[in-house]
N, C-alpha and C positions, 0 to 999 in steps of 0.2 A: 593286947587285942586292939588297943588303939590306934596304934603305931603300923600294926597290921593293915588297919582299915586305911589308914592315913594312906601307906605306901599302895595301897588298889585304886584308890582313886582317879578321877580322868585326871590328866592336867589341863590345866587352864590356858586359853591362849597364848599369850604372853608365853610359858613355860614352853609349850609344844612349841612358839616359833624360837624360843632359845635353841630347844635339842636338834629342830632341824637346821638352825644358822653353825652348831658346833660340827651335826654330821659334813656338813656340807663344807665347810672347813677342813676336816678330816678327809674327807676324799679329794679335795681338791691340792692338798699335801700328798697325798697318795700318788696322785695322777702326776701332779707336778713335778712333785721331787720337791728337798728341803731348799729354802730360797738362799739361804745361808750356802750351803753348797754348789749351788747353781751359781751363781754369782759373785760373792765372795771370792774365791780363786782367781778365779780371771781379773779382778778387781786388783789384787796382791801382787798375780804376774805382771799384770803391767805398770804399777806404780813404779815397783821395781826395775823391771827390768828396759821398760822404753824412760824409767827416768835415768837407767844408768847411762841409754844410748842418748841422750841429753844432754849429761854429762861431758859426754865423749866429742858429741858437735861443738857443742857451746866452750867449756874450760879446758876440753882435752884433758883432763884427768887421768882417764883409762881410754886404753886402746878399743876400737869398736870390734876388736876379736873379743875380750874380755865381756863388753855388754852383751853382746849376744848369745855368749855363751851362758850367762845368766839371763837374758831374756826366754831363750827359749827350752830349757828344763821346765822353768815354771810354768810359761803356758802349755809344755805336754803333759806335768800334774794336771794343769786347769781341765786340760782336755779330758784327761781320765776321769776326773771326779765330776764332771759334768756329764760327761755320757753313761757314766755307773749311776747316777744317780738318776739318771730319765729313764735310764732301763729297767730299773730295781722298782719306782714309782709307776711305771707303766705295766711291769710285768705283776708285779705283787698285788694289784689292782683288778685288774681286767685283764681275764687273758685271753689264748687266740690271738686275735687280729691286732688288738692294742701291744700286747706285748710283742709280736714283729713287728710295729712300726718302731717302737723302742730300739730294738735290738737293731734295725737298720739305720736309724739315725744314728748309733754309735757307730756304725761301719760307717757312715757318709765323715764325721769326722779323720778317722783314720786315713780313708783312702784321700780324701781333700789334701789332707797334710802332707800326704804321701808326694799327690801329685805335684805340691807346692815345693816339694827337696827336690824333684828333678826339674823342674822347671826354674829353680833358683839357681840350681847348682851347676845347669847349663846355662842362663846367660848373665850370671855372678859373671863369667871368663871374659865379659864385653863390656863391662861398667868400670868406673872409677871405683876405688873405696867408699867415698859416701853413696853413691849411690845406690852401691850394692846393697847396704843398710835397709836402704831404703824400699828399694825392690822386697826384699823380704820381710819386710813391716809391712808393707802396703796388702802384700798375697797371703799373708798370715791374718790380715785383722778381715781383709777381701772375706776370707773362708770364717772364720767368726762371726761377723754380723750377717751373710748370707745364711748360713746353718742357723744362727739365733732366731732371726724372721722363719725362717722355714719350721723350724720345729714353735713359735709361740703361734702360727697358722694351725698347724699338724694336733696339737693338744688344746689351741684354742686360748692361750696364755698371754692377752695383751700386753702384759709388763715384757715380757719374753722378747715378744714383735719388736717394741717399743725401743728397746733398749739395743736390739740389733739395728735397729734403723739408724738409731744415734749414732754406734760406732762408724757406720758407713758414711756419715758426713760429715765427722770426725776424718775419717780416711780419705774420702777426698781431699779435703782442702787442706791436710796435711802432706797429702800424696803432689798436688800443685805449689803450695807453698815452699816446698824443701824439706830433708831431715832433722834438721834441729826442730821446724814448728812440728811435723810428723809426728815427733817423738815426743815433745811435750803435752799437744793436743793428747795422743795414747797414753800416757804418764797419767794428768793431769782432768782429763774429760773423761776418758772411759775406764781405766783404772780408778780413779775415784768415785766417778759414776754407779759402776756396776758394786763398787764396794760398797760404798748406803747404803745403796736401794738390797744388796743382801742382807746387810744387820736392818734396815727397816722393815722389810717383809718377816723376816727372820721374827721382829720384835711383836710383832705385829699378829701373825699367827698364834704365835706362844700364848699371849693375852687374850685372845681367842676360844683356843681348845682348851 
């Protein structure tokens, strides 16, 4: 009967603003999608794969057919699991209106990418070998931190914004400097970058809910 009475009870401040800082937390993973997912990948493809094109400026290790070819598998995982995860967090949440913005933002990646194979693929035929590289680092990271800002605007997600803005100044003054800085700056600043900041959020939530 006690135990009864205990669990009827009102809660007390304190308690009440705990359950509304955990719901609120809980929709806000909802809406967002897991940060670990969101960002992580991307953080992975590019360690990898612009530090293999790195490699390839710098020691010539591998051929810059080799790094790209590891570069960009991994950022079409990152792609996927990035847009399955805003769609699934957007739709599984709020539906209607929220849910097509989801579903469109994962078509805004695709067809970006899309547009980025033929526009590579036609003036790849006018460039040097490094330059080519570099062309398609620059159009690839261009369409990542444009869709990044656009969707932390779209959901409201300043880390989201924040961290597209980065890679965009990353990209320029990689895209001015040359290949070899291009590729490390990607390697090294936004691969890195977006890797933390996923186990940090990631960490950070968990300890949370």
């Amino acid at each position: 009967m006690d135990r009864l009475e205990d669990d009827e009870r009102p809660l007390s401040p304190e308690e009440t603003l705990r359950l509304i800082e955990k719901q609120q937390v809980r929709t806000s993973v909802g809406l967002g999608g897991n940060p670990l997912m969101m960002y992580t990948p991307w953080g992975v493809a590019w360690l990898v794969g612009f530090g293999a094109l790195f490699l390839h400026y710098t020691y010539g290790f591998i051929t810059q057919s080799v790094a790209l070819a590891v570069l960009f598998p991994f950022m079409l995982l990152a792609m996927a699991s990035n847009s399955l995860t805003q769609w699934k967090g957007a739709a599984g949440q709020v539906r209607g209106k929220s849910g097509e913005q989801g579903m469109m933002y994962g078509f805004a990646w695709a067809f970006g990418f899309a547009c980025m194979g033929a526009l590579g693929t036609r003036l790849s035929l006018l460039l040097p070998p490094d330059e080519i590289g570099l062309l398609w680092g620059v159009m690839s990271m261009t369409i990542v931190a444009v869709l990044y800002m656009a969707g932390g605007a779209l959901w409201g997600r300043p880390t989201m914004f924040y961290l597209g803005a980065g890679v965009a100044v990353f990209n320029v003054i990689g895209a001015v400097g040359g290949p070899a800085l291009h590729a490390l700056l990607m390697s090294v600043g936004a691969g890195g970058g977006f890797a933390a900041v996923g186990v940090v959020q990631w960490w950070r939530q968990r300890d949370r809910t």
